[in-house]
C-alpha positions as CSV (number, residue, x, y, z in Angstrom):
1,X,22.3,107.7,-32.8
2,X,19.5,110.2,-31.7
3,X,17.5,112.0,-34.4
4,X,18.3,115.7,-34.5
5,X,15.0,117.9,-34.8
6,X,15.3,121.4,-36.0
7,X,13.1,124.5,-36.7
8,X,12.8,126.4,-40.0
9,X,12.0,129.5,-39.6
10,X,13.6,131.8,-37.3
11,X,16.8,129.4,-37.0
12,X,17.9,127.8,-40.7
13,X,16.6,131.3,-42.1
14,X,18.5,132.6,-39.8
15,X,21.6,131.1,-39.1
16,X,22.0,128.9,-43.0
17,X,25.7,128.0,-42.8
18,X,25.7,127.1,-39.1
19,X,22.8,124.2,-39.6
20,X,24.1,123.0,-43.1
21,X,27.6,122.2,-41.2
22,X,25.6,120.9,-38.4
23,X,23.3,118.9,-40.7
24,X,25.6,117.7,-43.1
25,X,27.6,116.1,-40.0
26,X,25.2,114.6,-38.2
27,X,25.6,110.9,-38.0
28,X,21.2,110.4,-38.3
29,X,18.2,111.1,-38.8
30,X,17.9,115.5,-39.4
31,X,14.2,115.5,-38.9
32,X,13.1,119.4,-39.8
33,X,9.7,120.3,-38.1
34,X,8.0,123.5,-39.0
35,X,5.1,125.3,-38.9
36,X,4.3,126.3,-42.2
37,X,1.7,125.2,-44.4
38,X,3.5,124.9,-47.8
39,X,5.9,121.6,-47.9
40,X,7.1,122.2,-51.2
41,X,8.5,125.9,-50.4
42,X,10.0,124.2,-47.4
43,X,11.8,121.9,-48.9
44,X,13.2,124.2,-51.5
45,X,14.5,126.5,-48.4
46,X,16.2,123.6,-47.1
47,X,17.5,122.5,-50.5
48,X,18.1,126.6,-50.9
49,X,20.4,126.6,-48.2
50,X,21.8,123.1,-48.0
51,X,20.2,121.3,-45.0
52,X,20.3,118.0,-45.2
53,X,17.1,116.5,-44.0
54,X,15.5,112.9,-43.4
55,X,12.0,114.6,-43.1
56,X,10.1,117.3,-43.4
57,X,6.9,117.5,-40.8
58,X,4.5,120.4,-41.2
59,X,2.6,121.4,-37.5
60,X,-0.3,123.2,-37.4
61,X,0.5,125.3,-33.9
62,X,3.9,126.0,-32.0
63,X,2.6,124.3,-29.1
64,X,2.0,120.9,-31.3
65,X,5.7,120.3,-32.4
66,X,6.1,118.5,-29.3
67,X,3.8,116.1,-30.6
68,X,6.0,115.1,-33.7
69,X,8.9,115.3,-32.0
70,X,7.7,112.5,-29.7
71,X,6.1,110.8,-32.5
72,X,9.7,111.0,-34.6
73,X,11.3,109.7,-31.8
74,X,13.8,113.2,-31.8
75,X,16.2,113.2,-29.4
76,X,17.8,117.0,-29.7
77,X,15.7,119.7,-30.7
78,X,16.1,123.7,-31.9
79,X,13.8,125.9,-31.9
80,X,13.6,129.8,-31.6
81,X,10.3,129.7,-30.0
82,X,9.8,129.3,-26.3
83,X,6.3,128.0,-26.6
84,X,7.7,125.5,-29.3
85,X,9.9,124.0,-26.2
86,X,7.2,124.4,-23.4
87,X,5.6,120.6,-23.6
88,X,9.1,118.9,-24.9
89,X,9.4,116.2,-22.7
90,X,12.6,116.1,-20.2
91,X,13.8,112.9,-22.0
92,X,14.7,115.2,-25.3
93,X,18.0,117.6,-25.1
94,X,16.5,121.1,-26.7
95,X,18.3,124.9,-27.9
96,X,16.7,127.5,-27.7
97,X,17.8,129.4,-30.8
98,X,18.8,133.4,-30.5
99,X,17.4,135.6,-32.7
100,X,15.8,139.4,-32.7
101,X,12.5,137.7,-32.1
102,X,13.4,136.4,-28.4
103,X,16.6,138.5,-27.9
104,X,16.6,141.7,-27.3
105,X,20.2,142.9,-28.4
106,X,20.2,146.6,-27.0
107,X,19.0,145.2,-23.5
108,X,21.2,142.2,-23.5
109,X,17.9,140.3,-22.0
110,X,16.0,137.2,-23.6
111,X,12.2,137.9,-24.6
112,X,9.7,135.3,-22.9
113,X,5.9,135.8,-21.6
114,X,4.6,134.6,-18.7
115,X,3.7,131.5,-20.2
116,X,7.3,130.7,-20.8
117,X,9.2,131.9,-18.3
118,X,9.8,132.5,-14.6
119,X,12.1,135.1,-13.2
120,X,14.2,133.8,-10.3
């Protein structure tokens, strides 16, 4: 079974109930990758809502969670963050999270910068 990688902040914060049930059925590895700098108060989030989790891997940059994704050998990643998805390699199946940080309700149109996106 493929490792599922997920983002803390901006999607468990978020969305709690949806990634416990998603978590707590997951046949393996839940491996949460976040940028933060405080393990501790990310575990007790995840404990906070009830995430099951394998591992917890603090990044020092958005654009760097590619890295451990590769290096955790993730196979299906969420994230809320465009940039967080921008150097995922093809080979890993990725979500790009809704929120009011990248969604812009009242417009019905998705948020992005010219570094993330391409208008066709």
């Amino acid at each position: 079974m493929k490792k599922l990688g997920i983002d803390l902040d901006g999607c468990v914060d978020e969305s709690p109930e949806f990634f416990r049930i998603l978590t707590q059925m997951w046949p393996g590895d839940v491996i949460v990758i976040t940028f933060r700098e405080d393990k501790a108060k990310a575990i007790a989030d995840l404990n906070k809502y009830q995430i099951r989790f394998t591992e917890v891997v603090l990044v020092k940059s958005l654009t760097s969670k590619w890295e451990s994704i590769v290096e955790h050998d993730v196979g299906f990643y969420i994230d809320d963050q465009p940039e967080a998805l921008k150097w995922v390699p093809s080979t890993v199946a990725v979500m790009l999270f809704r929120n009011e940080g990248n969604f812009d309700v009242a417009q019905r149109k998705w948020m992005f910068s010219e570094q993330t996106a391409k208008l066709v």
